[in-house]
Phi, psi and omega in degrees: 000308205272324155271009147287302172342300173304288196306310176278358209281310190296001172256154186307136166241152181274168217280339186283351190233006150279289205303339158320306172262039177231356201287347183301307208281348183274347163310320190274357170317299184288323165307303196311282168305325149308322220279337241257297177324285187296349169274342181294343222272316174299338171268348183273318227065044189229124208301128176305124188280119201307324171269346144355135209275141193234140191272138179269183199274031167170193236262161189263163138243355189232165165223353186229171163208138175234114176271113178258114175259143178225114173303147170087324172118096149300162156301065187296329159317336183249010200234312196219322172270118184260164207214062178287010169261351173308300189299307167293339148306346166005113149092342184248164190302150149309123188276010170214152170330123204275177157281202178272127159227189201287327218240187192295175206283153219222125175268200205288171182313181197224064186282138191309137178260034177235138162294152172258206187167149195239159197200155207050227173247000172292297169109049148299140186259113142236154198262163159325349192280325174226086171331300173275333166294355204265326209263356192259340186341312192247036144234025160272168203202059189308115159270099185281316217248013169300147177217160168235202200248348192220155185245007178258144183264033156292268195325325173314311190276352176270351173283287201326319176257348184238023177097319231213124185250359182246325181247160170295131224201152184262140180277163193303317188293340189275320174307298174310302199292332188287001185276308194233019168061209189226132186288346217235067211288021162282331225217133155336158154285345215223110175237162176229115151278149190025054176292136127027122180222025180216190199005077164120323182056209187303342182271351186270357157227051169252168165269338154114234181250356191288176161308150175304332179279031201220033185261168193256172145294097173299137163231126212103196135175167210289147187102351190261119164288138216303307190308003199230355181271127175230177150279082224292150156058026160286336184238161204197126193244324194258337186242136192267142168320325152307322180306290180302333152252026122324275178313327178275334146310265168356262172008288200302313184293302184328304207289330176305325164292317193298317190309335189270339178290326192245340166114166155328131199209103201293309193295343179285329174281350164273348191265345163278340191269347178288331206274342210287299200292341144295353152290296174327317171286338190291348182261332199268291191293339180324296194286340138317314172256024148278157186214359201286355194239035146263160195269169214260322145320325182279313189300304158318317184289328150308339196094019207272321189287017208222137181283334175301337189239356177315293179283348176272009197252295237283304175293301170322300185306304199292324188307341203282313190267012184269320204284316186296321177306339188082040153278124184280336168235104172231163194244110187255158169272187080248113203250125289297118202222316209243054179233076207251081170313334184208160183037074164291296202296312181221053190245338166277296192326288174325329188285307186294319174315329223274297231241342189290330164280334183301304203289316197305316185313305187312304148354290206258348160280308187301315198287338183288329182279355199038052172270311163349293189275010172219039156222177200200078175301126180246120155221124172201182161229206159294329176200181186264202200217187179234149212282008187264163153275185162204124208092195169275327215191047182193146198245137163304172161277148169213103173275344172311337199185130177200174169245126168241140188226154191213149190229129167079225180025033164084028151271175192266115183283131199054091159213137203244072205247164189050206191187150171229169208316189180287341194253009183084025207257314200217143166310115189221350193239133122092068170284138177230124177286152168304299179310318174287349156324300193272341182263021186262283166329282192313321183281336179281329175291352159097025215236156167258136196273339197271023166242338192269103216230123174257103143333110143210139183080015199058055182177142186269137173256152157226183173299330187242021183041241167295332239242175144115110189228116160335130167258103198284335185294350158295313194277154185296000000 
């Protein structure tokens, strides 16, 4: 054993077969630094900080997410599934049995009133409406065949964002952070700008039942212009820093005698790890949310200069500098805008100018920056929309069928996957539910959804619950 041993120490190894025989240990770095985190944590009596970066459960292709919602329902028919039996068919009944949908009864087909046009070398058909995001196609990843379970959009946007359209559920962002913690310990893990305060609220970017730091942060909220969304109560003008901590040390111990006196208490650990990481941030977000030492090129390229895109511009940017910081997850809104029951031609149109240059900048700034490929860009809404009218000049909610599409984070680029019927009504080829969505997003995060799991109430939860499959043919 031991001159086998000798024999190899003494022969030259090529560097591919030391990391070979050395790979066990950097797994073991990492346990090693965790485990090394809960005895410190165990020798203070100081709770392990909950957000602290957590190694996933197998190799990452993403480390981030940036979710762009567009509230309200696009049109896939009108936007990235194009329909030429649509244009023909014009003006006549649906030739087959429509579902249940939320709202009054739905007339004859509909044809999109924008020409489509096929673009780059993937040869995706995008419609007019988004001329610059069109240019971007074969670093897209067209998910033709989503469909969900609900056609109101309460229910809708909470399957969307927490799995579960009837109970309260810690929402996605809360799950990645509570999975892989925050690169960043200034800063949330999990931020939302100018989020949603209707279907749903506040539960579409809460934590649940999960611990409190995993909740996301608003900054804003709709109706607030994204240049006026600040992060509230980060600065403290009247007490000098020292000061405050001084006090919050004091604070932290009084609340640390109770936890010991009274036992574990999630909502008491959440509210010292809130004041802790509200310090933290008084050095990190100022400078975050200036944007004013970006360059005038960058602004344009967001949309910054056009008063129509400005603010949707405004939010893409920060997400991009929220991302680079190592905030793991943030969420931008255009908030409820695309839910057009009447004046389709011309309430998408208005829609699209507000978000098509914000997301193409976004796109072409993260890949220049070499962000792109460990970051996993989301754009959709809750559901589509339906290819009949209703009215003259207006589409139902359909959940039966939508488009949603992803950029970067180890999807396979210019790609165009699943499909729906000739007129866009149901999802009929490689259909992906929001729960395989959502265990898709976790597998690109290095995370297993049916492992990444919270005990509560007696019983283990997950994001995707019962439910839920990797569309592994999306992925690189």
């Amino acid at each position: 054993m031991n001159a086998h041993w000798n024999s190899y120490l003494n022969r030259t190894v090529s560097r591919r077969e030391l990391l070979k025989a050395s790979s066990a240990g950097f797994g073991g770095l990492a346990l090693a630094a965790l485990m090394g985190e809960q005895a410190l944590a165990a020798a203070t009596g100081a709770a392990p900080n909950p957000l602290a970066v957590k190694a996933p459960h197998f190799p990452a292709k993403a480390k981030r997410v940036i979710f762009l919602f567009m509230h309200g329902g696009p049109s896939q028919v009108d936007t990235f599934d194009y329909k030429p039996l649509l244009i023909r068919d014009h003006g006549k009944p649906l030739p087959f049995a429509r579902p249940k949908v939320v709202s009054s009864e739905t007339f004859n087909l509909l044809k999109s009133p924008w020409d489509f046009k096929q673009y780059g070398q993937s040869g995706a058909w995008v419609s007019d409406l988004f001329p610059e995001t069109a240019k971007k196609v074969d670093d897209l990843c067209i998910i033709k065949s989503m469909y969900g379970s609900n056609s109101r959009h309460g229910g809708a946007l909470l399957e969307m964002h927490t799995g579960s359209d009837t109970f309260v559920r810690p929402s996605m962002g809360s799950w990645v952070t509570y999975g892989l913690g925050s690169e960043n310990q200034s800063m949330p893990g999990f931020v939302t700008i100018c989020p949603t305060q209707s279907h749903g609220g506040a539960n579409n970017f809460s934590s649940a039942f999960l611990p409190a730091p995993y909740a996301g942060t608003p900054i804003g909220a709709v109706g607030v212009p994204s240049k006026e969304a600040r992060i509230p109560f980060i600065s403290n003008s009247e007490t000098p820093k020292d000061i405050q901590r001084l006090e919050l040390d004091y604070l932290k111990e009084i609340n640390q005698q109770h936890l010991a006196a009274s036992g574990p208490d999630q909502a008491l650990e959440g509210r010292i790890e809130s004041f802790e990481l509200a310090f933290r941030m008084q050095s990190e977000a100022p400078g975050l949310q200036d944007i004013s030492g970006e360059s005038e090129a960058t602004l344009k390229m967001y949309g910054i200069d056009n008063r129509v895109s400005e603010d949707f511009g405004r939010q893409c940017l920060m997400a991009r500098r929220l991302s680079e910081k190592g905030v793991r997850f943030v969420q931008v809104s255009h908030t409820y805008k695309w839910d057009q029951h009447a004046d389709l031609r011309r309430d998408h149109a208005q829609n699209a100018r507000e978000v098509d240059v914000p997301i193409a900048g976004l796109l072409t700034d993260l890949k220049a920056r070499g962000l792109l490929k460990d970051t996993l860009v989301i754009w959709g809404g809750e559901f589509g929309r339906t290819p009949t009218a209703q009215g003259s000049d207006g589409r139902d909610h359909n959940p039966e069928a939508f488009t949603m599409w992803l950029a970067g984070g180890g999807v396979k680029a210019g790609l165009q996957y699943g499909s729906t019927d000739d007129y866009g009504y149901y999802s009929v080829e490689n259909k992906v539910h929001f729960h395989d969505l959502h265990a898709t997003i976790l597998h690109l995060l290095g995370l297993d959804h049916l492992k990444l799991t919270y005990k509560y109430a007696g019983r283990d939860f997950r994001l995707t619950d019962v439910h839920g499959n990797v569309v592994k043919d999306i992925i690189a």
